[in-house]
Structure formats: C-alpha cells, structure tokens
C-alpha positions as CSV (number, residue, x, y, z in Angstrom):
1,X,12.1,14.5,-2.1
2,X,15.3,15.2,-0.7
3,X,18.7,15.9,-2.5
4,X,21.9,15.8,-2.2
5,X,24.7,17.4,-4.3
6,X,28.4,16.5,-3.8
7,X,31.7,17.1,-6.0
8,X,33.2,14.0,-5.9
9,X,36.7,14.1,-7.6
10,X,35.7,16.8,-9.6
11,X,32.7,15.4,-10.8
12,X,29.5,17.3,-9.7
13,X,26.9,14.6,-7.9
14,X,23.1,14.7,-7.9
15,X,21.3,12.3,-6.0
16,X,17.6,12.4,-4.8
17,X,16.2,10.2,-1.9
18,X,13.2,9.1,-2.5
19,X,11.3,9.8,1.5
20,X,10.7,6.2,3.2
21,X,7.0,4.8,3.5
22,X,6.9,5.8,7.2
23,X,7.8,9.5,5.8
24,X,5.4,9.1,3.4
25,X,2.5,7.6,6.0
26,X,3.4,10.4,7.9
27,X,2.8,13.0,5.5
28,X,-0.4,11.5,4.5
29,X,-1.4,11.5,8.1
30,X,-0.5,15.2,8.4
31,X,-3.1,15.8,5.2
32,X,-5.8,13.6,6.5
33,X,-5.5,10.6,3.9
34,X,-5.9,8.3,6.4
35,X,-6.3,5.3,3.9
36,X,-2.9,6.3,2.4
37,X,-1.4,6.7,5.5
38,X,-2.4,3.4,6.5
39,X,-1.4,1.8,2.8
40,X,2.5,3.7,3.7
41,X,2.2,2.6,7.2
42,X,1.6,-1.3,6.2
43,X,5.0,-0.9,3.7
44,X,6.9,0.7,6.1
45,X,6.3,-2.2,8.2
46,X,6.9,-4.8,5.4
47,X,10.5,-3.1,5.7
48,X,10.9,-3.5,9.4
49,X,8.3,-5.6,10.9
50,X,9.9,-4.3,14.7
51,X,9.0,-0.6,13.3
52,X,6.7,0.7,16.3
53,X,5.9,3.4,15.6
54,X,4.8,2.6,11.9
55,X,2.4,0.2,14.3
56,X,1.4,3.3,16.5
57,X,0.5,5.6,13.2
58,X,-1.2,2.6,11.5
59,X,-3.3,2.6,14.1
60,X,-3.7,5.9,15.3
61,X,-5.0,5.8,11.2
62,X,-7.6,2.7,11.8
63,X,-8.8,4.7,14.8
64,X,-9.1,7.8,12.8
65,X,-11.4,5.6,10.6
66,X,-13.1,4.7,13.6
67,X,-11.8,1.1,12.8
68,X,-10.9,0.6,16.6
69,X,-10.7,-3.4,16.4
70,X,-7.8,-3.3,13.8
71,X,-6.1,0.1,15.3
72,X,-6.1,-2.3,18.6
73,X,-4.9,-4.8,17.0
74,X,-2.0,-2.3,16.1
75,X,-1.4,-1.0,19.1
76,X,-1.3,-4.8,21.2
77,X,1.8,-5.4,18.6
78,X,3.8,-2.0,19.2
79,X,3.5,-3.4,22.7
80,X,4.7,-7.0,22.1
81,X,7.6,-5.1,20.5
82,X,7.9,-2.3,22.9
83,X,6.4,-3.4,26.4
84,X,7.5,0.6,27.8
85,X,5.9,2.4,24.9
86,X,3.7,4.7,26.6
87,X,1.8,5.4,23.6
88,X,1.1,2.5,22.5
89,X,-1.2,2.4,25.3
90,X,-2.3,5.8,25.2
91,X,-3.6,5.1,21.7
92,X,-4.9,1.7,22.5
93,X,-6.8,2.7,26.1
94,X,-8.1,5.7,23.4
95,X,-10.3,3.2,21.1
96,X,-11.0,1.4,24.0
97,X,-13.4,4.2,25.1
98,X,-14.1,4.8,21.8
99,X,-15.8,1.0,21.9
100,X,-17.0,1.5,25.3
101,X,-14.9,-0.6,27.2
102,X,-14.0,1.7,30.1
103,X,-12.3,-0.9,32.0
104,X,-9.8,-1.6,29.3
105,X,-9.4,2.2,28.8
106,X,-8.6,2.5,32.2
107,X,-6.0,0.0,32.6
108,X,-4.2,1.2,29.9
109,X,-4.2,5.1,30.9
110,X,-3.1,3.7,34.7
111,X,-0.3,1.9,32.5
112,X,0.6,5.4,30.8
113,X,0.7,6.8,34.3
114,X,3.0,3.8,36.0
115,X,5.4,4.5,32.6
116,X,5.3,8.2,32.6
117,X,3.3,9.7,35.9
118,X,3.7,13.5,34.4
119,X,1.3,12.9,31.8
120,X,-1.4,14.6,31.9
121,X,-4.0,13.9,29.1
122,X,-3.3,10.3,30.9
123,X,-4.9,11.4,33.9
124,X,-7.6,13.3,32.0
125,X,-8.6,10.9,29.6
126,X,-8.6,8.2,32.8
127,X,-11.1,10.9,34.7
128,X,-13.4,10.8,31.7
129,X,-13.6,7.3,32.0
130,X,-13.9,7.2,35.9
131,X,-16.8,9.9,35.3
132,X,-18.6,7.7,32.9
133,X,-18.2,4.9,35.2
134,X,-20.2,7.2,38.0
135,X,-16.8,6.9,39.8
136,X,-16.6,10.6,40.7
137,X,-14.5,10.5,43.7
138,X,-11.4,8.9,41.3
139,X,-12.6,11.0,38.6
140,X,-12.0,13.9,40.6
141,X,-8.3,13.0,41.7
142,X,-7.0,12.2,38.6
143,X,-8.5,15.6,37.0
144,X,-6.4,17.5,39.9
145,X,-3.5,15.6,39.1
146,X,-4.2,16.5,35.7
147,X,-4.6,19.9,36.0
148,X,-1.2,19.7,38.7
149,X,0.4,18.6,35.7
150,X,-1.2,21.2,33.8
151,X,-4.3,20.0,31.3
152,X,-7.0,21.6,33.3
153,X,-9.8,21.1,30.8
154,X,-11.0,17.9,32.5
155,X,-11.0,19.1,36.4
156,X,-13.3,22.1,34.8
157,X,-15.5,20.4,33.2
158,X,-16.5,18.2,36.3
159,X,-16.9,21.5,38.3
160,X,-19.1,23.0,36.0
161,X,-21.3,20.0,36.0
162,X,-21.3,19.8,39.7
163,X,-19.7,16.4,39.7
164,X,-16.3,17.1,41.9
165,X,-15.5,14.7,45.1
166,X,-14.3,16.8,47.7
C-alpha cells in the first residue's frame, strides 16, 4: 500500500492508496496466483474496458492455466483496441502453438516481426513453428535472424539436430 504524508496548513496529512486491480493482478501474477491475477485483471478491466494490457495479463493468466481459447479470446480484444500492440500478438500466436495451430502461430509472430522486425524471440518462436511444419529452410532463416538479433537458442538447437538449410 502506498502513502503519502503532507503538512497541509499545519496540519500533518496521512493518506494511503490503496494499489489498483491491475497493480494487484500484477502482483499476483509475479507470485504465480494465476486465478487471482485473472480475478484483478477482470476488475481492472471493469474500470477501463480500453485497458490493454489488463487484456494482455488476463490472458497471458488464461494461458498460464493452459486455458488458450479464453487467453485468445483476450488477446483478439487487446488487438481490436490496439491494432500495433505487438504483444498482443506475441501472446496470442503463443497459445496458438500451444493448441497446435501452427499456421495461426505463424501469422501472428510475421505480425510481431512487420510491427517490430528487431525482435527476436519473434523470429525464434516463428522457427519453431516452421520446424514443426518440416519447413526447415524458413526455419533456418528466421533462427539466423534470430540469433542476428541476438536469441541464439533456436539457430542451436536446429544445428545440433542436423536440421539447418544451408
């Protein structure tokens, strides 16, 4: 809780703030409740239903859960907010693979990439899904570009398992 103390006129002032339900969901996240988090998440969007990123934790929270269909659901309204929110896409194309819908995942990491082309888990998590695909000559560029851009978990993994495009 968070307090302020003021002299006001003479008078000595003691005031607490209470911290906001996003605080709150935030903190929760932080400790793994991922139920509360989700619980502070939903008031903090009672309060301001344009709040995206109270939509972004809440569903980073669902996915955490491993309830990908509502932390989808979540993430498709941060983006009707917020069309440039890279990670609202980076979250969403995440449960994506998480179902198994590589396609989908994909289109939203290329999405990540058009809105922010230094990131790199975008490129890593998009190689995974190329690799899964069998698609090992795009899987291979995006885990250089990746590992360009710094994150070169991804590129070393496909060399150790033999499965680099030259």
């Amino acid at each position: 809780m968070r307090c302020l103390i003021a002299i006001f006129c003479g008078f000595l002032l003691f005031a607490c703030v209470a911290p906001s339900a996003y605080e709150q969901g935030l903190e929760a996240r932080k400790s793994g409740k991922f139920q509360e988090a989700i619980e502070q998440f939903s008031n903090a969007i009672k309060e301001d239903p344009n709040n995206v990123e109270a939509y972004i934790r809440r569903g980073r929270s669902y996915a955490n859960i491993k309830d990908y269909s509502r932390a989808i659901a979540d993430f498709n309204q941060a983006i009707r907010i917020d069309s440039s929110n890279a990670n609202a896409y980076h979250s969403r194309g995440n449960s994506y693979y998480r179902l198994g819908d590589t396609n989908k995942a994909i289109a939203d990491w290329t999405q990540v990439i058009a809105l922010d082309p230094t990131n790199a888990k975008a490129y890593s998590n998009r190689s995974t899904a190329y690799a899964k695909q069998k698609n090992y000559k795009n899987a291979t560029l995006d885990a250089k570009k990746a590992c360009d851009l710094g994150d070169c978990e991804t590129f070393i993994d496909l060399s150790d398992s033999k499965l680099l495009v030259e």
